[in-house]
DODREN-174225 format. One record per atom (N, C-alpha, C, CB): residue in three letters; residue number from 1; y, x, z; atom name. Coordinates in pm, whole numbers, plus 32768, in hexadecimal, padded with zeros to 4 digits. Atoms other than C-alpha are relative to their C-alpha. Glycine has a CB too. Layout:
residues N
{'ALA', NUM, {Y, X, Z}, 'CA'}
...
***
This chain:
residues 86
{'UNK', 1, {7FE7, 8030, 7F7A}, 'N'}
{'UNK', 1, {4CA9, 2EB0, 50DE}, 'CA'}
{'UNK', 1, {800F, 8077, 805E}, 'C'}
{'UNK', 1, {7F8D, 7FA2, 8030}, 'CB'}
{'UNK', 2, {7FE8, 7F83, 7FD3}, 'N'}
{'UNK', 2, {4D3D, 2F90, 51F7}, 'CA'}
{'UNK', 2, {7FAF, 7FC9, 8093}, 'C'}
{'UNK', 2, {80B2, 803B, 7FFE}, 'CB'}
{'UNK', 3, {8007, 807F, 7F6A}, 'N'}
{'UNK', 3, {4C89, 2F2F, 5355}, 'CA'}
{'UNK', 3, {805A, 807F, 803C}, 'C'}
{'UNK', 3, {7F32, 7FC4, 8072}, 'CB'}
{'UNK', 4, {7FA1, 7FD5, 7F9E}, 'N'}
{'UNK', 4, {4D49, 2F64, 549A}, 'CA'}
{'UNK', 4, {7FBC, 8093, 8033}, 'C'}
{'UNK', 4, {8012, 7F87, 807F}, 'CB'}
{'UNK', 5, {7FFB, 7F87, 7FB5}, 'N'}
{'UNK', 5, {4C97, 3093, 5519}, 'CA'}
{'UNK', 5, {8038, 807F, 7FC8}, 'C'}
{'UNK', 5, {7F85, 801B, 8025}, 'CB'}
{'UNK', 6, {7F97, 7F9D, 8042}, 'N'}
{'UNK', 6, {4D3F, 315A, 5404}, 'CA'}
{'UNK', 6, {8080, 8002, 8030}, 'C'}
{'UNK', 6, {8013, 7FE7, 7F78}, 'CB'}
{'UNK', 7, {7F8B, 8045, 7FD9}, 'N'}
{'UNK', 7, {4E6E, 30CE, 547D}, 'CA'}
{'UNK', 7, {7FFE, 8078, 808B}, 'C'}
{'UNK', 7, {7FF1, 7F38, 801C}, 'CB'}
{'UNK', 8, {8034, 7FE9, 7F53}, 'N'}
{'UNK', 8, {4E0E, 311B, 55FB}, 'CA'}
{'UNK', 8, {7FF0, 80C7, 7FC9}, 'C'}
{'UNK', 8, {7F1A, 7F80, 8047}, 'CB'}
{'UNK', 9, {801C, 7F5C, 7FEC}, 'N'}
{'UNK', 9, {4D89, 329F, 55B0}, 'CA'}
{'UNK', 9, {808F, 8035, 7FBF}, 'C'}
{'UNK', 9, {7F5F, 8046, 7F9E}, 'CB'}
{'UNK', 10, {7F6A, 7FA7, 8017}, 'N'}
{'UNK', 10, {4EDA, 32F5, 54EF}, 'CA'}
{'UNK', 10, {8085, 8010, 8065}, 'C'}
{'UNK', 10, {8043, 7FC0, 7F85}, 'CB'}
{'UNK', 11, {7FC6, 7FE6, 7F71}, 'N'}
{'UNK', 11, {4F94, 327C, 5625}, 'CA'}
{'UNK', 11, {7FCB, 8058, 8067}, 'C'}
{'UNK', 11, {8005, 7F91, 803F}, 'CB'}
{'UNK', 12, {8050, 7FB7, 7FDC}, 'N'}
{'UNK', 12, {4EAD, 3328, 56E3}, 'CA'}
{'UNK', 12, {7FFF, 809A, 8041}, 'C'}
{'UNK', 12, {7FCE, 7FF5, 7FA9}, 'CB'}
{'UNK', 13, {7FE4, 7F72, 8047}, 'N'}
{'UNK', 13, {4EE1, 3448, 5648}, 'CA'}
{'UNK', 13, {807C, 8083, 8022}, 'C'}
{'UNK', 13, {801E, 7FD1, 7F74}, 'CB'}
{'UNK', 14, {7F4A, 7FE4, 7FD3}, 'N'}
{'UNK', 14, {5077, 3457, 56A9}, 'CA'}
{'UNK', 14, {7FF5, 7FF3, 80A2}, 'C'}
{'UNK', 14, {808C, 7F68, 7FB4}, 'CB'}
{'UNK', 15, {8001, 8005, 7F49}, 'N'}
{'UNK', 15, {5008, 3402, 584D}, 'CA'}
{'UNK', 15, {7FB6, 807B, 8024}, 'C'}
{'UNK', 15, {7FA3, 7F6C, 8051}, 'CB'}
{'UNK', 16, {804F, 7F9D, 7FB2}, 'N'}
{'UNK', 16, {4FAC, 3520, 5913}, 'CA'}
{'UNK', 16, {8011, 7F9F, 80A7}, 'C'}
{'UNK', 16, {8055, 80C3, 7FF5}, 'CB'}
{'UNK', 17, {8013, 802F, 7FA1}, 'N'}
{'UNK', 17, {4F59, 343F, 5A4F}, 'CA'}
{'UNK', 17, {7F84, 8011, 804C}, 'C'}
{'UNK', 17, {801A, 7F9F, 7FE7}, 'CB'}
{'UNK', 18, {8083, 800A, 7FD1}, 'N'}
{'UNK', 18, {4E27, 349D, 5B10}, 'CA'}
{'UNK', 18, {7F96, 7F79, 8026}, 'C'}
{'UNK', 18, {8012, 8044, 8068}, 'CB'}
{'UNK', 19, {7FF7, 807E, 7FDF}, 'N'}
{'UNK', 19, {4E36, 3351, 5BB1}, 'CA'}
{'UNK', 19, {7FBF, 7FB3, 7FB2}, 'C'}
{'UNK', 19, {806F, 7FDA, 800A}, 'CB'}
{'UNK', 20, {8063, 807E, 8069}, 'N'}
{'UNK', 20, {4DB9, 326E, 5A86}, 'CA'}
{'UNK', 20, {7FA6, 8034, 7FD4}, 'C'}
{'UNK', 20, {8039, 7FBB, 7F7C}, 'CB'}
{'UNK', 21, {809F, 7FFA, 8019}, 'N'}
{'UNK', 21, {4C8B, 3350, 5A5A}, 'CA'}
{'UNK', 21, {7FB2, 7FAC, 8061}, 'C'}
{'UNK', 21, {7FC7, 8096, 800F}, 'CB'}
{'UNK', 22, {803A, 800F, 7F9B}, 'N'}
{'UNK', 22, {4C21, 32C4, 5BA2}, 'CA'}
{'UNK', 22, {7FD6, 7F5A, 800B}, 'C'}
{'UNK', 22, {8057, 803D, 8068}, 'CB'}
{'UNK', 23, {7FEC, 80C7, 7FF7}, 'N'}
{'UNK', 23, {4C75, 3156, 5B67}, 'CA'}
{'UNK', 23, {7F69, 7FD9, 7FD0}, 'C'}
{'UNK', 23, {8097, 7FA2, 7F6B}, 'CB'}
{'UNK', 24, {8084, 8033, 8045}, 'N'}
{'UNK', 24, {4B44, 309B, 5B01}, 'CA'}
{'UNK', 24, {8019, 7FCA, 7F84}, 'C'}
{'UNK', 24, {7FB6, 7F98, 804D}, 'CB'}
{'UNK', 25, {7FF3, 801E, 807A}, 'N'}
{'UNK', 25, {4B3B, 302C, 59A7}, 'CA'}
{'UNK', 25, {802E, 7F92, 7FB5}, 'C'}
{'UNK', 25, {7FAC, 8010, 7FE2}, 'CB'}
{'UNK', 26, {7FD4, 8089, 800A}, 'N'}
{'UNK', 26, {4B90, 2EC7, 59B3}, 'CA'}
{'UNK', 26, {8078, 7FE5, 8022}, 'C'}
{'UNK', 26, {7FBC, 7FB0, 8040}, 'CB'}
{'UNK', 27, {7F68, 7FC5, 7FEE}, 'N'}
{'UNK', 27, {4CF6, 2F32, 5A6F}, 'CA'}
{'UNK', 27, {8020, 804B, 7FAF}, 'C'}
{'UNK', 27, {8021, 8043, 806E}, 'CB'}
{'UNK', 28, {7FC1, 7F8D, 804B}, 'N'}
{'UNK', 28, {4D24, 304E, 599B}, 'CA'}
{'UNK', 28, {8054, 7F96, 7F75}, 'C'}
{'UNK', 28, {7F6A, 808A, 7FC1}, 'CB'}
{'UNK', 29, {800D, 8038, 8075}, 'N'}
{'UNK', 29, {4CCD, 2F6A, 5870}, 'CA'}
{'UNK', 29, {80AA, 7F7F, 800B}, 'C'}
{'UNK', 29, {7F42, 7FB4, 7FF7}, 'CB'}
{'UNK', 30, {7FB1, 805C, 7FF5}, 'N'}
{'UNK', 30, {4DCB, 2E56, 58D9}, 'CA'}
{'UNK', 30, {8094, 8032, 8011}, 'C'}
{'UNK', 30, {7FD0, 7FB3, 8065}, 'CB'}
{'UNK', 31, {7F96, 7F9D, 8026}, 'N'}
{'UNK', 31, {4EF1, 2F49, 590E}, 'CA'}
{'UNK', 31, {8029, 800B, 7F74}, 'C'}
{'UNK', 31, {7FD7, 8080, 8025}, 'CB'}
{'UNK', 32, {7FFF, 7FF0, 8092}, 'N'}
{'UNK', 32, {4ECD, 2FAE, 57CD}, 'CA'}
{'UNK', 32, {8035, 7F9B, 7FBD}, 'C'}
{'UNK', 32, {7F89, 8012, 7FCB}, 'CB'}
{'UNK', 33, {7FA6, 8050, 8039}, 'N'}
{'UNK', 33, {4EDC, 2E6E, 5745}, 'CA'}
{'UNK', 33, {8095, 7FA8, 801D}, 'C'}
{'UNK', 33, {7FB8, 7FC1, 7FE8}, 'CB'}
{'UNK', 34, {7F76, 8068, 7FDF}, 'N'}
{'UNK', 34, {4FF2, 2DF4, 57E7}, 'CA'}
{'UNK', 34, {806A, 806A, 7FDB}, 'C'}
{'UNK', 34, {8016, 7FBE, 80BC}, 'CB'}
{'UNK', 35, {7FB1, 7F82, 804B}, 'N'}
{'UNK', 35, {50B4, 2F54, 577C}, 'CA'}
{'UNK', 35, {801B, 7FD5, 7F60}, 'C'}
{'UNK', 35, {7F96, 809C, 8005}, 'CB'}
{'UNK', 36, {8031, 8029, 80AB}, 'N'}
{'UNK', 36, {5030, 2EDF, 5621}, 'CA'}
{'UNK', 36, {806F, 7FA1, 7FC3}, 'C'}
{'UNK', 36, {7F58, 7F9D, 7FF4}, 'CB'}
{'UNK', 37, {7F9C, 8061, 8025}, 'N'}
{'UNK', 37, {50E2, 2DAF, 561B}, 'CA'}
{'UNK', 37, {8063, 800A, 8017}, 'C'}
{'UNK', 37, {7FF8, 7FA1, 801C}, 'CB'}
{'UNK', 38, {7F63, 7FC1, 8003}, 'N'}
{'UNK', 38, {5223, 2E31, 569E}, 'CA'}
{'UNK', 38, {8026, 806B, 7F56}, 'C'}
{'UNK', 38, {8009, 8084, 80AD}, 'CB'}
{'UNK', 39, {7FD9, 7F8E, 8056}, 'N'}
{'UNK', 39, {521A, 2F3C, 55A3}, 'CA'}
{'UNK', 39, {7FF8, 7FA2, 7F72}, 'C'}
{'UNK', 39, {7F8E, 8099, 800C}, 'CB'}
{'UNK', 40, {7FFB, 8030, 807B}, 'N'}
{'UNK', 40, {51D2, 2E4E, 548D}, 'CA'}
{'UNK', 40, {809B, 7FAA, 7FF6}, 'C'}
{'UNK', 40, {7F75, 7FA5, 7FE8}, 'CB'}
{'UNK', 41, {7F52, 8044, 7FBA}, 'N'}
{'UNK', 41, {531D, 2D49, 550C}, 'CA'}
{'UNK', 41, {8058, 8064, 7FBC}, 'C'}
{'UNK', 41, {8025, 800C, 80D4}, 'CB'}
{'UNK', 42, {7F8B, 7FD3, 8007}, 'N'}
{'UNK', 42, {53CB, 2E6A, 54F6}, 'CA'}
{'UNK', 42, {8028, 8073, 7F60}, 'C'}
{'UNK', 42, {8009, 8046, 8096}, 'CB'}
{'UNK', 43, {7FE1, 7F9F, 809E}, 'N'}
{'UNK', 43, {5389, 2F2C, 5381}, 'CA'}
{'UNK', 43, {7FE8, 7F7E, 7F9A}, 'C'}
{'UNK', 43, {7F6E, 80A5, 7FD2}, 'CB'}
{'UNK', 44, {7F9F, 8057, 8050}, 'N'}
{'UNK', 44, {5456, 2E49, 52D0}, 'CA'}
{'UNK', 44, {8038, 8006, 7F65}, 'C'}
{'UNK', 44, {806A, 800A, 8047}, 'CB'}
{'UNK', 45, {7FE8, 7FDD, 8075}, 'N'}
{'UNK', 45, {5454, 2EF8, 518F}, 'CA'}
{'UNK', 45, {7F8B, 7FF0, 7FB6}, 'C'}
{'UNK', 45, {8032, 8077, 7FFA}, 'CB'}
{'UNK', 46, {806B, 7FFC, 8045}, 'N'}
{'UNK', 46, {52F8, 2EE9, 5131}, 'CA'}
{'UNK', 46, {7FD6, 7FC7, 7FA7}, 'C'}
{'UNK', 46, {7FC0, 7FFC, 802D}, 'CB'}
{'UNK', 47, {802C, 8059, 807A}, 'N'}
{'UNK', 47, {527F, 2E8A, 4FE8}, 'CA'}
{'UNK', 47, {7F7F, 7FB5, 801E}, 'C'}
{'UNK', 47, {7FE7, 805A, 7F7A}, 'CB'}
{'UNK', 48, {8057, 8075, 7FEC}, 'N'}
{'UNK', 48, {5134, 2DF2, 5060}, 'CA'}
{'UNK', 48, {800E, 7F88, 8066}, 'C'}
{'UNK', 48, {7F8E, 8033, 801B}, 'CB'}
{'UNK', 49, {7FDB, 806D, 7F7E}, 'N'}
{'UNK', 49, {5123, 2CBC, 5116}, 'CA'}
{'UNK', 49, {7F56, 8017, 806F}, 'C'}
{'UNK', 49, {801A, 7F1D, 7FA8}, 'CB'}
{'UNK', 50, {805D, 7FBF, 7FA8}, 'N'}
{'UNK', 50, {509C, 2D62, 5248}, 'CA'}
{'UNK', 50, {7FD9, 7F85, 8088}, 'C'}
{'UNK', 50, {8053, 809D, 803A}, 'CB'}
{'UNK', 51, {8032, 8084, 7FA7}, 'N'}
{'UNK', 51, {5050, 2BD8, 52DA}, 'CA'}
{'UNK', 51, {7F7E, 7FCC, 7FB1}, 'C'}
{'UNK', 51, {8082, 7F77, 800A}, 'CB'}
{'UNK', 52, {808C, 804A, 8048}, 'N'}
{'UNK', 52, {4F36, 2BB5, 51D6}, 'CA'}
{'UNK', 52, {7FAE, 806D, 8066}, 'C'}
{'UNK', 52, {7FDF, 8011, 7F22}, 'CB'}
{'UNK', 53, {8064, 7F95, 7FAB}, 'N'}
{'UNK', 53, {4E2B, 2C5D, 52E9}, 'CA'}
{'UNK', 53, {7F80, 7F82, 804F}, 'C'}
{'UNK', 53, {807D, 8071, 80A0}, 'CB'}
{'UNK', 54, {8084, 8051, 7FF2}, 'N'}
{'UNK', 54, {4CDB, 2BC3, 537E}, 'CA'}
{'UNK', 54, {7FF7, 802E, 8087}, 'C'}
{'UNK', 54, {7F77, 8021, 7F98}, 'CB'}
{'UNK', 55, {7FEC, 7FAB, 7F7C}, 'N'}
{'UNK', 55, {4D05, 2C01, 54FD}, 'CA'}
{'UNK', 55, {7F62, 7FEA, 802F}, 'C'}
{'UNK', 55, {8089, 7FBF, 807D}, 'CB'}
{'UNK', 56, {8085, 7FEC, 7FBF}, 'N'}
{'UNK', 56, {4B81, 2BA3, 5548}, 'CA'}
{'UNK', 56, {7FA8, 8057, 7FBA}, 'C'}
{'UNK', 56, {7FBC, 7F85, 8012}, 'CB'}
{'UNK', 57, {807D, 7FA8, 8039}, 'N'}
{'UNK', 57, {4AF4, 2C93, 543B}, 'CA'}
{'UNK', 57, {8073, 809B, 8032}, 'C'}
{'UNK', 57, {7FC9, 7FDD, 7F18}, 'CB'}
{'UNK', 58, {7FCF, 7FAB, 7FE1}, 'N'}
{'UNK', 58, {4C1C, 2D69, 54C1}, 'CA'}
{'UNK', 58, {8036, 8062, 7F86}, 'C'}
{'UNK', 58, {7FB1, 8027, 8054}, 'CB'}
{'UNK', 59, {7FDF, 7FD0, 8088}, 'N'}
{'UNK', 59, {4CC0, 2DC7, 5350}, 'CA'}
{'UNK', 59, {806B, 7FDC, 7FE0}, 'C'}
{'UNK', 59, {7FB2, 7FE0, 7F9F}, 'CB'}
{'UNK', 60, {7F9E, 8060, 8057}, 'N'}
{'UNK', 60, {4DD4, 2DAA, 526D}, 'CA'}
{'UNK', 60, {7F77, 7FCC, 7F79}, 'C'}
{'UNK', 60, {80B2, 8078, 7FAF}, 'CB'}
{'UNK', 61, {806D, 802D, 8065}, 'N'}
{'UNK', 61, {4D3F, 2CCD, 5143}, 'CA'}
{'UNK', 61, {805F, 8066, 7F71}, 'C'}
{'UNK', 61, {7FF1, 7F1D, 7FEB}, 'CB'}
{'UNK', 62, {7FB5, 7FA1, 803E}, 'N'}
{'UNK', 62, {4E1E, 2DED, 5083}, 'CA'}
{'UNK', 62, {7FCE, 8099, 8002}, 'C'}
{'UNK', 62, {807D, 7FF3, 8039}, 'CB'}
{'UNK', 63, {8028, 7F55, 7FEE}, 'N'}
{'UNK', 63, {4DEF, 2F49, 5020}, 'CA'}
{'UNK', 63, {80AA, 8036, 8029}, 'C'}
{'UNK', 63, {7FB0, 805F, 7F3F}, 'CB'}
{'UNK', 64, {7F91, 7FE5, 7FDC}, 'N'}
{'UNK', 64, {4F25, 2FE1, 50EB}, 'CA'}
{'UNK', 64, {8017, 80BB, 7FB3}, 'C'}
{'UNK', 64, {7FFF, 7FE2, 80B5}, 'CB'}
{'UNK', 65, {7FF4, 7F8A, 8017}, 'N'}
{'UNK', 65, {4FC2, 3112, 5053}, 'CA'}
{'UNK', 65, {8013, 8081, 8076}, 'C'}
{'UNK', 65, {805F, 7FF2, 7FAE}, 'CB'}
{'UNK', 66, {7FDB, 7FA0, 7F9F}, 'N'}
{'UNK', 66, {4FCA, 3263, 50F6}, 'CA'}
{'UNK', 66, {807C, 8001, 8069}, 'C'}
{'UNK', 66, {800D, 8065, 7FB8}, 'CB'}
{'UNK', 67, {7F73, 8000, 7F99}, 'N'}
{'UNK', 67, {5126, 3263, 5165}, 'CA'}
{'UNK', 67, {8024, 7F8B, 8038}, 'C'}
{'UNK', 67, {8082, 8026, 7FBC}, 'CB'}
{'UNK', 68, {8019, 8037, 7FAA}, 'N'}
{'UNK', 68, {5102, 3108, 51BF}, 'CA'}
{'UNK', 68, {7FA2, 7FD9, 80BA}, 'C'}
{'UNK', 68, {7FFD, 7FE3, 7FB4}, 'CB'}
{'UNK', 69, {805E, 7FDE, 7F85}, 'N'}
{'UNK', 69, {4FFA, 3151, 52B2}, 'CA'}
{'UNK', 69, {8041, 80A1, 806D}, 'C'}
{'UNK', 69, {7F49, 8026, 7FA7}, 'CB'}
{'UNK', 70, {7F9B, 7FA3, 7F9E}, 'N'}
{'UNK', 70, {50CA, 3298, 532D}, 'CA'}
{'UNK', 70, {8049, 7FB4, 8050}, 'C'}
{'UNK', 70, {8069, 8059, 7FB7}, 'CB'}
{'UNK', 71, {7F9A, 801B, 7FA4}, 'N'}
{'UNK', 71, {5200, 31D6, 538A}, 'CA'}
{'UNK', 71, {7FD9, 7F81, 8049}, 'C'}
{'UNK', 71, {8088, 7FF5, 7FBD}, 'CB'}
{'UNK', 72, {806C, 805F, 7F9B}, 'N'}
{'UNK', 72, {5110, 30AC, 5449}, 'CA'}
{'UNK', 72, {8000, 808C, 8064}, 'C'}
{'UNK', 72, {7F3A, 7FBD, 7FAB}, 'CB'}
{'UNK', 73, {802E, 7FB4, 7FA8}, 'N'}
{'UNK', 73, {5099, 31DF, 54F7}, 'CA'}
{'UNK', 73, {8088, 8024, 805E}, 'C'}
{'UNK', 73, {7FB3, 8077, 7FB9}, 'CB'}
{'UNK', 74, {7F84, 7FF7, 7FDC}, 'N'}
{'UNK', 74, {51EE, 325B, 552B}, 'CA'}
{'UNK', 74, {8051, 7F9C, 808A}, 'C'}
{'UNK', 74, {8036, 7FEA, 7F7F}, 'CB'}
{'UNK', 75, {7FF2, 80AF, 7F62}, 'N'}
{'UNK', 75, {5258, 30F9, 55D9}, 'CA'}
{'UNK', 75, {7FBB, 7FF4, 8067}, 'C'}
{'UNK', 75, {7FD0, 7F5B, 7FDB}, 'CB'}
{'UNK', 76, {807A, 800F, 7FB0}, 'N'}
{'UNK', 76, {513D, 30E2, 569E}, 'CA'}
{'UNK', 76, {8018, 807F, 8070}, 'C'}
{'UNK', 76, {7F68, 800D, 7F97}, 'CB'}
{'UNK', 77, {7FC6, 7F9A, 7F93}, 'N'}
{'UNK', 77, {5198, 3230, 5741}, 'CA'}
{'UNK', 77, {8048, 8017, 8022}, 'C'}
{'UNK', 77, {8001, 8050, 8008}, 'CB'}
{'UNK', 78, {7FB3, 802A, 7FD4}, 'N'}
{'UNK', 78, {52C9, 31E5, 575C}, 'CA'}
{'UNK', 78, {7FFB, 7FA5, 8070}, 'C'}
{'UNK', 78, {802B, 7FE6, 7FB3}, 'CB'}
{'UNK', 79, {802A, 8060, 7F8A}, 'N'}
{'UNK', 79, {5252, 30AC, 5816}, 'CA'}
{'UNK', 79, {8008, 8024, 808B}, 'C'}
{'UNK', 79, {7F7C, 7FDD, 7FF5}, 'CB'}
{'UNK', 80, {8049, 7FC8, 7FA4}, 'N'}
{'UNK', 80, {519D, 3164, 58EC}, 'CA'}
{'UNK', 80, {8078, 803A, 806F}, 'C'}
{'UNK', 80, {7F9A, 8071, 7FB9}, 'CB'}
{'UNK', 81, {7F79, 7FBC, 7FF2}, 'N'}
{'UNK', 81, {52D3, 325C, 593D}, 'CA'}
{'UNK', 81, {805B, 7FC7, 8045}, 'C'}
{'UNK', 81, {803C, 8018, 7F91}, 'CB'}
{'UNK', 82, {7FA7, 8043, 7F85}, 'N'}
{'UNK', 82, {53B9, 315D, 59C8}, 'CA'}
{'UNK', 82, {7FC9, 7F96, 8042}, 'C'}
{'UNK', 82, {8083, 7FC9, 7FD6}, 'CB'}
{'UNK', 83, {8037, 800C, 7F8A}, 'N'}
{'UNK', 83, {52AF, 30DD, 5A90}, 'CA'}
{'UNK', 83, {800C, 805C, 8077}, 'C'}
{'UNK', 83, {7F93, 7FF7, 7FE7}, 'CB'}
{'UNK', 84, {8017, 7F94, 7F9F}, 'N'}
{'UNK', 84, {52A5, 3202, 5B4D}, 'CA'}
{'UNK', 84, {8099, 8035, 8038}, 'C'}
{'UNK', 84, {7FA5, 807F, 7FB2}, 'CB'}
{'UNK', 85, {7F96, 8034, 7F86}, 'N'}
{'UNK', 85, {5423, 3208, 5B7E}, 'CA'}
{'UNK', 85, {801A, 7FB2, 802F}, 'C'}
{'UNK', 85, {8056, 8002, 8003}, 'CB'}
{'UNK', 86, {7FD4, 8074, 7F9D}, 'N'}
{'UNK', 86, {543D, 30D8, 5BFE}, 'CA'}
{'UNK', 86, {7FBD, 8006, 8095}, 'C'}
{'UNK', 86, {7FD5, 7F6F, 7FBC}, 'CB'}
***
């Protein structure tokens, strides 16, 4: 099983935003997932089915591979990205 904060710190990882250190944790957290789910919508190639997930224990019910969990991250900062041009 992969939970979301793996997910969340690899995006994370790709934002240099000062800004969402500041957020409180329950905004931060909800960002995230809503990045999450864009980014899942949109990697369309993936061999797992990245809709088997447990959103109140906050998990996939899957072990996600590395480079699956990269290009999530990837999306997700992307997300982020054309938030900020718009």
């Amino acid at each position: 099983m992969t939970s979301y904060e793996v997910i969340y710190n690899t995006a994370l990882s790709k934002i240099t935003d000062p800004q969402l250190a500041i957020l409180p944790d329950e905004d931060l957290e909800g960002m995230l997932y809503g990045w999450m789910k864009s980014a899942i919508a949109k990697h369309r190639k993936c061999t797992s089915d990245l809709s088997d997930r447990d959103d109140e224990l906050k998990q996939f019910n899957i072990a996600l591979t590395d480079l699956e969990i990269e290009i999530l991250g990837i999306l997700m900062a992307r997300e982020w990205v054309s938030g900020q041009l718009l």
